[in-house]
Every structure is written in C-alpha cells, then in structure tokens.
C-alpha positions as CSV (number, residue, x, y, z in Angstrom):
1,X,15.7,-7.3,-14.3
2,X,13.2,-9.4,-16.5
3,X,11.9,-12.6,-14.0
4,X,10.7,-15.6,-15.8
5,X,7.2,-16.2,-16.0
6,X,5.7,-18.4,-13.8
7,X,1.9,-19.4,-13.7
8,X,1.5,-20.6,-10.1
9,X,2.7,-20.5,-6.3
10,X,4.1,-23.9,-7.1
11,X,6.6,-22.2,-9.7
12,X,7.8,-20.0,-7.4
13,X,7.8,-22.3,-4.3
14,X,10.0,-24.6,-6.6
15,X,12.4,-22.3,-6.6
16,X,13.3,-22.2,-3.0
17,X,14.0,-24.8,-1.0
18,X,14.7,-24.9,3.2
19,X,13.7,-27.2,5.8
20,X,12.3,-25.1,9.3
21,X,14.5,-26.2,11.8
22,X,12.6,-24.1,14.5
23,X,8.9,-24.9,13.7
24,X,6.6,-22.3,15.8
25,X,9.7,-20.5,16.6
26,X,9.7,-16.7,17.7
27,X,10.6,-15.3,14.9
28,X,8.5,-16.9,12.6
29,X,5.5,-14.1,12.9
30,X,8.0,-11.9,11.4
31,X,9.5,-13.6,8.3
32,X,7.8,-15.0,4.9
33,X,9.0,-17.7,3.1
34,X,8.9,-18.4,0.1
35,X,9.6,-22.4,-0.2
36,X,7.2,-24.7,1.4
37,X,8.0,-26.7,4.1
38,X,6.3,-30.0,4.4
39,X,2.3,-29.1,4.1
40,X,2.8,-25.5,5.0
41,X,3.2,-23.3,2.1
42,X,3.4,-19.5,3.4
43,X,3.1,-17.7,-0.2
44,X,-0.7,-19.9,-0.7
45,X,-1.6,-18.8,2.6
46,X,-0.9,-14.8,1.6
47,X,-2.4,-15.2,-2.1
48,X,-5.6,-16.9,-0.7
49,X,-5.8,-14.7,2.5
50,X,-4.8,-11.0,0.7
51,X,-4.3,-11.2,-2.8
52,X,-7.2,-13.5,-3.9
53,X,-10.1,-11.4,-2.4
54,X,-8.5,-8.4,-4.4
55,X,-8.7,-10.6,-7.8
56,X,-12.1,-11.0,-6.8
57,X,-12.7,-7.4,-6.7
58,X,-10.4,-6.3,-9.9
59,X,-7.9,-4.8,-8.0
60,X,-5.2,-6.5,-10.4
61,X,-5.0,-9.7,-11.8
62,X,-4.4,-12.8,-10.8
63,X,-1.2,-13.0,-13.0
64,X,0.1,-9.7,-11.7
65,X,-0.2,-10.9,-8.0
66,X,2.2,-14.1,-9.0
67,X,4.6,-11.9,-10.9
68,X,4.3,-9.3,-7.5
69,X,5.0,-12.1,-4.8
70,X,7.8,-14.0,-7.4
71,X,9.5,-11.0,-7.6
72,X,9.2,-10.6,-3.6
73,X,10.7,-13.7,-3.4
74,X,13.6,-12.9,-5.7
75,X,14.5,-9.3,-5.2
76,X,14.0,-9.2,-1.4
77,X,17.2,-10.5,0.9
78,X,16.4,-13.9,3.4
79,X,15.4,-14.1,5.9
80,X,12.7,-11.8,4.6
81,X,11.0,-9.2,6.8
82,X,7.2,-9.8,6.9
83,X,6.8,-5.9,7.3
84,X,9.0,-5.4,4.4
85,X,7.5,-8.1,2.0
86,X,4.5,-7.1,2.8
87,X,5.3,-3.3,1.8
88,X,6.7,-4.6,-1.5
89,X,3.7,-5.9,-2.2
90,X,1.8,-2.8,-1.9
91,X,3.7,-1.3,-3.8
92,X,3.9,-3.5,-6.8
93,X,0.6,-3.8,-6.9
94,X,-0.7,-0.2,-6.3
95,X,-2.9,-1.2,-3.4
96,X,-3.7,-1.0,0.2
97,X,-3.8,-5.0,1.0
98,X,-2.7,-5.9,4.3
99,X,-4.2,-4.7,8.0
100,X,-2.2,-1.9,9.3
C-alpha cells in the first residue's frame, strides 16, 4: 500500500486527531501517538530525540524517517504499543535507534 507523501510531522499529525483525556496517566509510557494534543506533539519529540541525530550521521534521510514514522502511524492498530512502534521503526529504517 502506496502512503501519500508527506513532507513534515505536521502532515502526519494532521491526520490524527484525539484529545488526552487522562494526561500523565499510567499508560501513557507505553503508547505513541500520533496526533498532537494541545503543545505536546509525541511524533517531534521521537524525530528530534531518535531519528534526527541519525540524519545527522547518514543513517537515512530525513525524508525516509517521515515516510518510516507516517507509515507507523497508519499501518500500526491504536492505541499503539511504544515497544511495537518503536520496533517498526527499526525495521523500516534498517537501524538500531532506540535504547534497549
């Protein structure tokens, strides 16, 4: 399945929409999102944090690590499983990124 292109976190935080009716709750730690709530936007924190420094570095590019967390976002059932979108990650981009 062929996503549509989309050029920053904004395009795919516009695509998702939810309102956190349990900010700070327990199981937040575990799940990603992937719409912004208010000033907190979850998929900026993880390109900034993880994906950026691996840009930096050539590990891919900064196009593939949009398309990698977009099609996270799309392919992967919510409420998403940190563990498990992390994992996809890894794998679409071929690379060890997040502390095991």
């Amino acid at each position: 399945m062929a996503l549509p292109l989309v050029k920053t976190i904004r395009d795919i935080n516009d695509k998702f929409s939810y309102t956190d009716e349990n900010p700070g709750g327990k199981r937040d730690d575990s799940l990603v999102s992937c719409g912004q709530n208010g000033s907190y936007n979850e998929l900026q924190y993880i390109y900034d944090t993880y994906l950026a420094p691996k840009i930096a570095s050539n590990k891919f590019t900064k196009q593939k690590a949009l398309d990698a967390l977009n099609s996270a976002c799309v392919i992967l059932d919510s409420p998403r499983a940190r563990t498990s979108f992390y994992a996809y990650l890894e794998a679409y981009l071929d690379e060890d990124i997040f502390p095991k």
